[in-house]
Backbone as numpy.savetxt, mean C-alpha at the origin, in Angstrom:
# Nx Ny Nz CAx CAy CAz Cx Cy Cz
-8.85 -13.70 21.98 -9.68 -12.50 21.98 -8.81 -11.23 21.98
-7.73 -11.67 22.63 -6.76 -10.12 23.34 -6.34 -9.85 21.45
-5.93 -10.84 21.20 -5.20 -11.13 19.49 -5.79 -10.33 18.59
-7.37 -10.79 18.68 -7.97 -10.58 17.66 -8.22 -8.31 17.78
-8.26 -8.58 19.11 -8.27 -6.69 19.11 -7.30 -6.13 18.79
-5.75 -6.50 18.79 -4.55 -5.80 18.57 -4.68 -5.53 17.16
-5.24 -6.90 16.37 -5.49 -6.94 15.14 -6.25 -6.18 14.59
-7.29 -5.93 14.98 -8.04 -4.94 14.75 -7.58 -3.71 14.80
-7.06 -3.31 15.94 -6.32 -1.54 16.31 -5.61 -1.82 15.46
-4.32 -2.27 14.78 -3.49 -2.43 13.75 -4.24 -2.07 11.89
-4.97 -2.61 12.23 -5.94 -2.37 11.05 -6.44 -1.01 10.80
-7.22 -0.58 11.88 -7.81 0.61 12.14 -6.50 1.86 12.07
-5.48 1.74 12.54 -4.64 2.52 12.66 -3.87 2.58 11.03
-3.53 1.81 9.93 -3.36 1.57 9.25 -4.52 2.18 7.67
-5.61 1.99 8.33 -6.69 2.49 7.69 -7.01 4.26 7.65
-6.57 4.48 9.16 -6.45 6.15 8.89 -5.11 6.66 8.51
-3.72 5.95 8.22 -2.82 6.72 7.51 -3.43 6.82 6.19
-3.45 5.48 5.65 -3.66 4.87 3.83 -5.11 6.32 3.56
-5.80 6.61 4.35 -7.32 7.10 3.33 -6.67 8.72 4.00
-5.67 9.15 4.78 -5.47 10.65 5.12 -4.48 10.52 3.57
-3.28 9.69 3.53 -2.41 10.12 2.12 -2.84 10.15 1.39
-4.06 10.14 0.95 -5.06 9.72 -0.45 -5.60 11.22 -0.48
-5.51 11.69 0.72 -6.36 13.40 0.50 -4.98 14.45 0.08
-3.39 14.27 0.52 -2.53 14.92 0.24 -2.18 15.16 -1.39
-1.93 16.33 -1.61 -1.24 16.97 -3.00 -0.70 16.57 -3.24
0.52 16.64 -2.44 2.36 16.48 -2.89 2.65 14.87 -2.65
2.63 14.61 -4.06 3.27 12.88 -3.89 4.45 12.37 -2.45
5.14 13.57 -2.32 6.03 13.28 -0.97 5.09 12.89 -0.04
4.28 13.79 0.31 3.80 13.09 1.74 2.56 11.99 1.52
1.75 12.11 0.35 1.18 11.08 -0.03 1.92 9.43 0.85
3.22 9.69 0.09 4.07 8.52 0.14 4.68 8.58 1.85
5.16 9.22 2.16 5.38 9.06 3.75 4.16 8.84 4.77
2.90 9.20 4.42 1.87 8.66 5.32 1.73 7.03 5.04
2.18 6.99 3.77 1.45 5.07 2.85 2.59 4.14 3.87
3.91 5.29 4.10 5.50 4.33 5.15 4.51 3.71 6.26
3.90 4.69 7.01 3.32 4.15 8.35 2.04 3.36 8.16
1.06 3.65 7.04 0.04 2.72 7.26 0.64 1.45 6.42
1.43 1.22 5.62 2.21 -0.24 5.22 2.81 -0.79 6.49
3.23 0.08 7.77 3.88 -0.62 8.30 2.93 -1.41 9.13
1.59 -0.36 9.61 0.79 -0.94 10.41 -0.35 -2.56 9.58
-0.16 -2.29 8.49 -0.66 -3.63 8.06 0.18 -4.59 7.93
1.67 -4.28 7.44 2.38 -5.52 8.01 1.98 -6.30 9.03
2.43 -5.68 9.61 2.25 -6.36 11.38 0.43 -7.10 11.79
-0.42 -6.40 10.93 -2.00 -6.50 11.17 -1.41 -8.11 10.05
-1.09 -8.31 9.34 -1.10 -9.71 8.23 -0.51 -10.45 8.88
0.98 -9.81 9.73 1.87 -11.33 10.35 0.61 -11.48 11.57
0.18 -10.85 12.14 -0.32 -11.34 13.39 -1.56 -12.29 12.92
-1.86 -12.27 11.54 -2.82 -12.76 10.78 -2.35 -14.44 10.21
-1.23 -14.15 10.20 -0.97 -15.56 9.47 -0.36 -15.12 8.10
-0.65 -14.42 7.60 -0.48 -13.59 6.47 0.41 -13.36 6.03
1.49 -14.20 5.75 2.98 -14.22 5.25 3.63 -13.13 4.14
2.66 -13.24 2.92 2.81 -12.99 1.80 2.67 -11.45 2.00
1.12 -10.79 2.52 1.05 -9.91 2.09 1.93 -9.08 3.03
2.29 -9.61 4.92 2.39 -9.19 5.50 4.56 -8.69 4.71
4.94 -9.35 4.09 6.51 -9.41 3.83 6.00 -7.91 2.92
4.95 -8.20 1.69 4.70 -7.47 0.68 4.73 -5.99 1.50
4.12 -5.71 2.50 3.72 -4.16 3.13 5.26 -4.00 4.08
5.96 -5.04 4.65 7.41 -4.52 5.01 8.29 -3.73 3.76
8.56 -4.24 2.70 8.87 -4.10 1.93 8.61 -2.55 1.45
6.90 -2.42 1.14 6.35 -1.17 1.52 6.76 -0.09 2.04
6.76 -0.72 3.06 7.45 0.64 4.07 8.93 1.23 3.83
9.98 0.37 3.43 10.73 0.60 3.13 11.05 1.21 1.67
10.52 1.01 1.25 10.00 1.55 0.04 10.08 2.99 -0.28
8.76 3.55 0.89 8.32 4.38 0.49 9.09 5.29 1.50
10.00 5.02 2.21 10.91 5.74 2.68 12.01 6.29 2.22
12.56 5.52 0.98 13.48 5.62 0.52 12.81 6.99 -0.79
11.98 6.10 -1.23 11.14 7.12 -2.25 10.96 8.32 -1.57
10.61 8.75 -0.62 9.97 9.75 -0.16 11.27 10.82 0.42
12.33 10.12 0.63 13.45 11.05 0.66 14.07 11.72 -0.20
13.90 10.96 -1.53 14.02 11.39 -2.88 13.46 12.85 -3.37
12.01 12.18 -3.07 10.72 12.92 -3.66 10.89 14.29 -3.00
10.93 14.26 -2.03 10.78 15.60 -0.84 11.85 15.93 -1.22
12.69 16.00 -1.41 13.90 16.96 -1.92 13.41 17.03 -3.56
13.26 16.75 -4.15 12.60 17.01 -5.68 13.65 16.33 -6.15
14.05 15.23 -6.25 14.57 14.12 -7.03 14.39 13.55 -7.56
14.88 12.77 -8.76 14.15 11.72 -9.13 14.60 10.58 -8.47
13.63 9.48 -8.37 14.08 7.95 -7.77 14.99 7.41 -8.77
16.06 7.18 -7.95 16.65 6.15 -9.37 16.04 5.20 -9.65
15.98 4.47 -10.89 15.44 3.20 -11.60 16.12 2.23 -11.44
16.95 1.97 -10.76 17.59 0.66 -10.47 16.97 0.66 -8.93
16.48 1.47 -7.77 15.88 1.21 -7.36 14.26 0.67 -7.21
14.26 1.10 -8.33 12.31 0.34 -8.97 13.10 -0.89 -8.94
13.78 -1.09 -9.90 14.20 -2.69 -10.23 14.48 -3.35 -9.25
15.28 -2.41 -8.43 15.53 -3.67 -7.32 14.43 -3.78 -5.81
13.58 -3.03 -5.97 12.24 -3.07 -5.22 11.41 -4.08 -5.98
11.18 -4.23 -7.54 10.79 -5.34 -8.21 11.19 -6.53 -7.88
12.02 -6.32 -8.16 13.16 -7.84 -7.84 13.01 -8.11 -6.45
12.81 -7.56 -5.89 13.31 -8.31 -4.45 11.55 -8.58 -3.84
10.64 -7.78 -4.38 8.94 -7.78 -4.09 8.94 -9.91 -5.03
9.80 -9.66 -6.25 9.49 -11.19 -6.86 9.85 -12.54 -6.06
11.35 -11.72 -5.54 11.96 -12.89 -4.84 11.28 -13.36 -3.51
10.62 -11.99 -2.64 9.82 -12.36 -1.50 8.75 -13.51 -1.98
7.99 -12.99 -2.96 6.83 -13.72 -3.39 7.13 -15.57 -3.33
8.20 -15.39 -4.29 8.45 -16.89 -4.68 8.54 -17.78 -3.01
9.62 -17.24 -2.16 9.52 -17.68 -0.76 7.91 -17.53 0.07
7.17 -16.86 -0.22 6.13 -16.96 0.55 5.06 -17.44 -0.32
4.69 -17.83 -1.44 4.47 -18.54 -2.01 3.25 -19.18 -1.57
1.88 -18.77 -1.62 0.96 -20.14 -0.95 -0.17 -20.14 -1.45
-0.06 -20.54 -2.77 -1.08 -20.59 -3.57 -1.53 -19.30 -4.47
-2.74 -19.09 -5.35 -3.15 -18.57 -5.90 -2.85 -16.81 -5.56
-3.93 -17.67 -4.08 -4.22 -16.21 -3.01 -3.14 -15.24 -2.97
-1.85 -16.17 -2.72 -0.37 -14.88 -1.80 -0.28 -14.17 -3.46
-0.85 -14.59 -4.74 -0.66 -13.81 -5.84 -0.73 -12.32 -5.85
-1.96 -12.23 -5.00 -2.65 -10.63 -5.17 -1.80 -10.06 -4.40
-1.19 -9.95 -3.20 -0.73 -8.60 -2.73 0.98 -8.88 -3.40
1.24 -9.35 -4.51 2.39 -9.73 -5.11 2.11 -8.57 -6.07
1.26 -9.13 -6.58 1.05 -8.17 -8.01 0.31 -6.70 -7.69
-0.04 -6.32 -6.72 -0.62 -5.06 -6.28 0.30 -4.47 -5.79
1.50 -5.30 -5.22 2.21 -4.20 -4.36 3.77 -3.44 -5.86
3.34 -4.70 -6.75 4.55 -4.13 -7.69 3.76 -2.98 -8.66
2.40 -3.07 -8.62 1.80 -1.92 -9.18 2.09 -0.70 -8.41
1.94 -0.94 -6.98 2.38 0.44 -6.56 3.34 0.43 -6.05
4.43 0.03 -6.46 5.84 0.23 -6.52 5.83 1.20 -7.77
5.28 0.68 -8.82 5.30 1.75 -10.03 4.87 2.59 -9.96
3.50 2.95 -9.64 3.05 4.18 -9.38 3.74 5.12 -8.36
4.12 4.58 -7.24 4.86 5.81 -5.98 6.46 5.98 -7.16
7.09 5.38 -7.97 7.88 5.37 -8.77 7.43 6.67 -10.00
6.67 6.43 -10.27 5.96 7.74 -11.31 6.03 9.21 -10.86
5.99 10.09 -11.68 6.29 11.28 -11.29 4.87 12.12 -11.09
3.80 11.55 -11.05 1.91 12.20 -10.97 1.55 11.36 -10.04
0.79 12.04 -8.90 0.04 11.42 -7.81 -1.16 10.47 -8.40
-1.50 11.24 -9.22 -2.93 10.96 -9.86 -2.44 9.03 -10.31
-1.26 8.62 -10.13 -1.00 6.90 -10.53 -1.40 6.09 -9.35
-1.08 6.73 -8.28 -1.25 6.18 -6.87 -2.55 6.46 -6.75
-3.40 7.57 -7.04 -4.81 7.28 -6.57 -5.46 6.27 -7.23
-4.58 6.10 -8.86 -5.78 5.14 -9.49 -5.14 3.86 -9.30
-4.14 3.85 -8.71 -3.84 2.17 -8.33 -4.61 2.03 -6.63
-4.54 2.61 -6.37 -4.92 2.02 -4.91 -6.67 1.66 -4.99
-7.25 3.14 -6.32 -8.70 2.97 -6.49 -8.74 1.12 -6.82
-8.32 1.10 -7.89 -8.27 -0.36 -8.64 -8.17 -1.10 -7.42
-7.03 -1.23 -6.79 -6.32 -2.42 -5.87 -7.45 -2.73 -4.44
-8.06 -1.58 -4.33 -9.15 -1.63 -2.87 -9.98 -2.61 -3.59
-10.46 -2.48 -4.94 -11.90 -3.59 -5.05 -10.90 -5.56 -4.91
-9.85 -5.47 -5.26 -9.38 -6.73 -5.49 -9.10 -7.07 -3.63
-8.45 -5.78 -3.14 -8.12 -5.78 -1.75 -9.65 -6.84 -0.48
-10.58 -5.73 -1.05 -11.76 -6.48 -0.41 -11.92 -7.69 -0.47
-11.50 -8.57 -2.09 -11.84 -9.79 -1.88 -10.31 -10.78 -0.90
-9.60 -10.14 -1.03 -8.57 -10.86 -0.49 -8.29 -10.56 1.23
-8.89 -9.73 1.69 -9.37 -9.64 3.06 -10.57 -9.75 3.14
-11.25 -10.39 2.71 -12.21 -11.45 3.24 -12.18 -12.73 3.08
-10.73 -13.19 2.29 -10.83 -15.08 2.11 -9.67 -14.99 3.63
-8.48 -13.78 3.79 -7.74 -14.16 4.78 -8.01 -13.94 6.56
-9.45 -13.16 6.54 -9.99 -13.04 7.58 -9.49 -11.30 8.32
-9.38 -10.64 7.53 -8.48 -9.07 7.80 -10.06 -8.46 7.65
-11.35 -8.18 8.28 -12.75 -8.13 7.95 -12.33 -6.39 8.38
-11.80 -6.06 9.42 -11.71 -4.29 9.70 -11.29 -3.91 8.51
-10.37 -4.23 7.72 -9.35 -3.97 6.82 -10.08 -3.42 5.32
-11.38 -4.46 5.49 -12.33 -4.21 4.36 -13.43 -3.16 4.13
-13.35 -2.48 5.39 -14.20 -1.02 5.85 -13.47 -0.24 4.98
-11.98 -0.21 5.39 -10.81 0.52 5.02 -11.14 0.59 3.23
-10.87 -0.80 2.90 -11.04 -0.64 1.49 -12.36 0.31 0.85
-13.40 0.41 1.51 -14.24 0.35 1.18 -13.61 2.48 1.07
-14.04 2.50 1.86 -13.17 4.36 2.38 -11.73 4.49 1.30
-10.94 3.73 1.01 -10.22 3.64 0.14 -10.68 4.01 -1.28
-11.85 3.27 -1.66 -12.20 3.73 -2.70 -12.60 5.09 -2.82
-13.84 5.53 -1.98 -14.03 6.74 -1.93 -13.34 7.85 -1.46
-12.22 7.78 -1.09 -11.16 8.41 -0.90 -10.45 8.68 -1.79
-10.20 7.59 -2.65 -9.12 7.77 -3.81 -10.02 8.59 -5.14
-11.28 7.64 -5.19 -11.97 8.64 -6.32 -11.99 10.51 -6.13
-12.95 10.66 -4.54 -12.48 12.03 -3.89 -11.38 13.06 -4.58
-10.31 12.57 -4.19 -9.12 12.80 -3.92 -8.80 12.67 -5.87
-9.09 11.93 -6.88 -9.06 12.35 -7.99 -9.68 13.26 -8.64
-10.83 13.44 -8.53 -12.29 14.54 -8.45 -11.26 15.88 -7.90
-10.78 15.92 -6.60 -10.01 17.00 -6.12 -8.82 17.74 -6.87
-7.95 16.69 -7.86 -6.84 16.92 -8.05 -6.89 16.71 -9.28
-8.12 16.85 -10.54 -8.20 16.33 -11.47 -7.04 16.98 -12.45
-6.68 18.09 -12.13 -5.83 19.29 -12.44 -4.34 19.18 -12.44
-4.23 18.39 -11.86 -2.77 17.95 -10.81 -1.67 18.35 -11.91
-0.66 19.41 -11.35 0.53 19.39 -12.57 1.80 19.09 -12.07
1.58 18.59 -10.61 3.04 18.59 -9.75 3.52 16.59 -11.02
């Protein structure tokens, strides 16, 4: 019972970084709020059982730290860091590996590896829009049920937040 609430607060806490970076302008902080709510779903998937996706959102976090130090100074990311965020998102996969299922946060998280990689916010709203409807079904076969509120606010957040920024020239 104690489990299942940590899991939950982990979720919940995770759910208000991911749908606040979805309302930000500047791809920098977009991407430094996504550091802390990736980190808090990590931890919400390992405590889950959740191997795959839980490695996929470490990864994440690191990620978007590195990106976001870039970004915030007005840099570009180098591209051998995409590659080797690719590469190493493939190599996790292959080790965690468990069927069909560990597919999706494989292939969602290398989509938004590309998009936080892109130089327009507007890639990250429409990947995360996309990735929340697939998200829902894959937190509900792994039992992450708070997580799927989130998605749900995800969507309308991200559409929002495109509607808001339809303009976007950063």
């Amino acid at each position: 019972m104690i489990l299942n609430i940590i899991i939950i607060l982990f979720g919940l806490v995770a759910i208000f970084f991911w749908i606040i970076s979805l309302q930000e302008k500047r791809q920098y902080k977009i991407i430094y709020l996504q550091m802390f709510a990736n980190l808090f779903y990590a931890i919400e998937y390992l405590l889950l059982g959740v191997l795959s996706a839980s490695a996929m959102n470490f990864v994440s976090t690191v990620r978007c730290y590195l990106f976001y130090t870039k970004k915030k100074e007005r840099r570009k990311v180098p591209k051998v860091w995409l590659i080797g965020f690719i590469s190493l998102l493939l190599i996790l996969g292959i080790i965690t590996y468990n069927g069909y299922l560990s597919l999706i946060p494989i292939i969602i998280t290398m989509f938004y590896t590309i998009a936080s990689y892109l130089k327009k916010s507007k890639w990250i709203r429409i990947v995360v829009l996309l990735a929340a409807f697939i998200w829902i079904y894959y937190n509900y076969i792994v039992g992450a049920y708070v997580t799927i509120i989130g998605n749900v606010l995800e969507i309308a957040s991200s559409s929002i937040s495109l509607i808001r920024y339809r303009k976007e020239s950063e």
